[in-house]
Every structure is written in C-alpha cells, then in structure tokens.
C-alpha positions, 0 to 999 in steps of 0.5 A: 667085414673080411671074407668068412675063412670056412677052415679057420677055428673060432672062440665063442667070443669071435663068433659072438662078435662077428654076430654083434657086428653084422646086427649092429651094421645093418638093423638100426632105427628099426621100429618094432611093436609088441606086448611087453612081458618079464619086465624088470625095473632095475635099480640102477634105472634102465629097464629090461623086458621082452617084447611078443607077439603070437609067434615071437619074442625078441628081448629089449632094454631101455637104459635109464637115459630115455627111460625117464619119464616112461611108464611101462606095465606088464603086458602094455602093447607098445611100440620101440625104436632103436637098435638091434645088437648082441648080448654076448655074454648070453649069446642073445640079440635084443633091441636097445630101445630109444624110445618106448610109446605105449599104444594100450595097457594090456589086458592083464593088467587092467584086470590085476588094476580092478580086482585090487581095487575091489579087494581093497574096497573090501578091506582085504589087505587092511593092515588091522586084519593081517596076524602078527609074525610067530616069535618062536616058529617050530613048524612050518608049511611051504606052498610051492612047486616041489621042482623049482628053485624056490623049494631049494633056496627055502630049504637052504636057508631054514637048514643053514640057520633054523634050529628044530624046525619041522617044515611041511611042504604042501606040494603044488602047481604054481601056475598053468591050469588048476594052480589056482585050485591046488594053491587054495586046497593047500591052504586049506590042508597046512590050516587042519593039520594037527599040531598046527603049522606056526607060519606059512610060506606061499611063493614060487620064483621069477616070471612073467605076468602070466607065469604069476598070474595064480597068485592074482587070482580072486580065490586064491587072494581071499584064502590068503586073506582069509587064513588063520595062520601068518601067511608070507607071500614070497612071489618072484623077484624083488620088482615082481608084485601080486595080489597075494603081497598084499593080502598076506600077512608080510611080502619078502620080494624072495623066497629066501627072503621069506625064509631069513625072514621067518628065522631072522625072527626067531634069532632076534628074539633069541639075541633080545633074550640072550641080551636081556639074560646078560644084563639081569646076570651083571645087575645081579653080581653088583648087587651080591658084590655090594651086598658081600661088601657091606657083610664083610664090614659089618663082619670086621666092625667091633660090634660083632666082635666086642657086642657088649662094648655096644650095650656097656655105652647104651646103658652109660648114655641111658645113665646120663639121660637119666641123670640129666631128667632128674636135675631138670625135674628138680629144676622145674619143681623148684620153678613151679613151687616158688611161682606158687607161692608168689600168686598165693601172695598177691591173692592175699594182698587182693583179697577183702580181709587184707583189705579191712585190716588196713582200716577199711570196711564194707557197708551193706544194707541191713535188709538185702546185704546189698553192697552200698555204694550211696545211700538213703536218709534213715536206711539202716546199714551193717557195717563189716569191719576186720574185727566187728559188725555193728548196724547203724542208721543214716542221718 
C-alpha cells in the first residue's frame, strides 16, 4: 500500500476502498464464535445474519456455494471461518464466511420450538378454527407501533386503494418489556368497540429474534387465536416467522403485504360482481333482441294484419272436416247395415224352422220332450214337422 497523503482529498469511495483493502490484506482465515441474530435467508441462496457477543456485533454472509447443506437458526452459537472484507456501499465490514459449524441452538429458539409444539398439540393453529377473510371490510383495526415504518406503509396502501375505509389503530409497543401486555389489552379493546372493527392487522417491521419475540409469546399467541375477529398476522419480513402466523387467521410475510391483502380482498369481489353485472346485462340484451325479433315478425305477419283471412281458412278447413265425416259416416252405415243383413240371413238358414221346410223333423218323447236320438220298443214319440205334430209309437 503507498504511503498515506495527509493533504490529498478523498471520495468516499477511495476512502472505502483503501479500508477494503487493508481488511482484506491482513484478516483472512480468521476464525470467530458467536450467536447468531437477524438471519435472513435470501432467495437467491446466500445467507446474511450478524454474529454477537456481550459486547459486540460484527455482520456476516454465507454465499449459497457453502451454504449448501447448513442448517442455521436464529440465536444458534456457532463458529465461522472466513475473510474479513467491506461492504462499500453500506460502509460496514463483515465476515465472508466459508464455513459455519453450529456449536448449540440458541436458547430462544428452543424455546419458540416447545411452545409451538404444545400450542399445536392443543389445536391452536387448526385451520377449522381460523374465521374466514370479510368479503366487503369497512372498518379496520391496526396493532402496532405508532412510529414505525410499519403504521406508514399499512396507511399508504389502504389511502392509495381502499375506498371508505375507516382504520382504528390501537397504538402499542411492539417489543421491550410490557409488549406482550399492551398487544393483548389491544386486542382486547378493537374486539369491544361498537360498530365492530371488520378485520384486524397485528405486525410490526423486521428485527431480529429478540426484536419479535412479543409476537412469540404464550399470552399473546392464545389472544390471537382466541379472537372473534380475523386476525392477519404481518410480522417482519418475508423470511421472518412467529407464532402468531400461525395462530392468526392468515400471515402476509409484510405489513403492506397484509394491507393489499385486506383490499385486495374487497377489489376481487367488487371485479367478480362487476364481471358477473356485465354478463347478466349482455345475456339480457340477447334475449330482448331475440324477443324484439320475434315481435317484429309477428308484427309484419298477415295474421295481425288481415285477422279474418285466419279465421275465413279455419272455418273452410272446419267445412271439409265436416264434409269428410258425413261421407265416412254413411260409408259405414252402409258397411254395418249390409253386414247385418248377411248374419240375419245365415241365422235364418241355421235356424230349426229352415231346417223342417226342407222335409226334415224333430222326434221327441212324448212324456219328457226329450230330443230322441234312439229309441225303445213301444215308446211313444211327437213328431214335429214344418206343417204338423202327431204321436206315434214304435214297433
């Protein structure tokens, strides 16, 4: 490295580099142990978080080539090897880690382990048990720090796409002693005011572990879990998760997140109606046109024109009906009556009289008029004939 020039004047960029330089020259392979806080797991694989001690905090990254295979949790002690560099453009050092050995998990995340096991045992964060999204919110209540960045960028969004929306913020402390407290008893206080708020946004911006712990704690994971109105957790960042996510009725990984969320809902709703509101008008126009269509040909259709024409063919047509009934009625009698008389004259020719003018006659006996058909020496029989009865007797 040249001599430093006490009188020449720097850009911060020089100046930043000169540091880079004289860090990158001489700590490497350094070795450091401490507890790990603010971790953040970035999507493109590399993992960022600061390292601590009682007295110190130093930041570190582990790029996604050696991150493969660690298993890092907030507030795990463990030890790093790497190189100690700038980051420029913050103006902070840090250590590029290469390796990351964890040596115990931290206290608090044992802890949040345990108590999500046991909330979870209990039922908790059953999905049956979580209420349901308002369709059409009006009213709704905001817990969080009045002078975060989360209260603006909650405010923001509902201003730029809510419509007539009232907001009650109920104004706590999101962590530090008494949180956990002011969190329930604002709760509590959204649920009892009259109108009712419609849904209810509980988060606060990033941190680390500690900074979030309110939201992990017991009292306050059962009063969320225990409310009467939807509750949308929106603690942190996206990677950031607490115990309230999963109590709550729905987590949205920001607080703006939880506020497009809540009008996001309305504006689908409105779009599905709005949608559904133009179908009904265009199914409605095909029909008057269809209608209208057959109105103006019924209109132009000599029936209504010439009404009598109609009733002058009915009455020919019911003429013809009528002629063509008689012919066939006469037909028919005709049929019948010459049918008749043919099996009046075979009931003739069947009949006993026809038969005895032919000559022939009918024997019977004279004491029972019995019909003989053999007969016994000495029996006295009647003789029917077509002109005459006379007895005789056998010999």
């Amino acid at each position: 490295m040249p001599p430093f020039d006490a009188n020449k004047i720097f850009s911060v960029t020089e100046i930043s580099l000169i540091i880079k330089e004289m860090l990158e020259g001489v700590l490497t392979g350094v070795s450091v142990e401490g507890e790990i806080s603010n971790l953040k797991k970035a999507a493109s694989g590399h993992i960022y978080f600061d390292l601590k001690d009682q007295n110190a905090l130093i930041s570190a990254v582990l790029f996604k080539g050696y991150a493969r295979g660690v298993n890092l949790k907030e507030g795990d002690q463990i030890l790093v090897r790497g190189d100690l560099s700038c980051y420029i453009k913050q103006g902070r050092y840090q250590i590029i880690a290469r390796e990351a050995e964890v040596k115990t998990r931290g206290n608090l995340y044992l802890e949040f382990e345990k108590l999500k096991a046991k909330l979870s045992e209990e039922g908790l964060f059953d999905e049956d048990r979580k209420l349901p999204l308002p369709q059409f919110p009006s009213r709704i209540g905001v817990i969080t720090s009045p002078t975060g960045a989360a209260v603006r960028d909650i405010l923001s969004v509902l201003k730029r796409r809510g419509r007539n929306l009232e907001v009650i913020i109920a104004p706590t402390l999101v962590q530090g002693e008494g949180s956990k407290e002011q969190i329930v008893k604002a709760l509590e206080n959204l649920q009892r005011l009259t109108p009712p708020v419609d849904v209810i946004l509980l988060g606060r911006g990033g941190g680390s572990i500690e900074d979030l712990w309110s939201f992990n704690e017991e009292i306050v994971v059962r009063a969320v879990a225990a409310s009467k109105i939807p509750v949308i957790s929106c603690v942190g960042h996206e990677t950031d998760f607490t115990l309230t996510d999963f109590a709550a009725s729905l987590r949205a990984p920001t607080p703006s997140a939880a506020a497009e969320l809540v009008v996001k809902n309305a504006q689908d709703t409105a779009e599905k109606l709005l949608n559904l509101n133009k179908l009904l008008l265009n199914s409605l126009e095909i029909k008057y046109q269809r209608l209208k269509s057959r109105f103006e040909l019924a209109a132009n259709s000599k029936f209504l024109k010439e009404p009598h024409l109609f009733f002058d063919r009915k009455e020919q047509l019911l003429d013809d009906l009528k002629e063509t009934l008689c012919i066939k009625m006469d037909n028919l009698t005709r049929s019948k009556e010459h049918s008749l008389e043919t099996a009046v004259q075979r009931l003739k020719l069947l009949s006993p009289e026809a038969t005895l003018k032919r000559g022939y006659a009918i024997v019977r006996r004279a004491a029972t008029g019995e019909v003989v058909r053999s007969s016994l020496k000495g029996e006295r029989l009647t003789v029917q004939t077509s002109y005459d009865n006379f007895e005789v007797e056998t010999i």
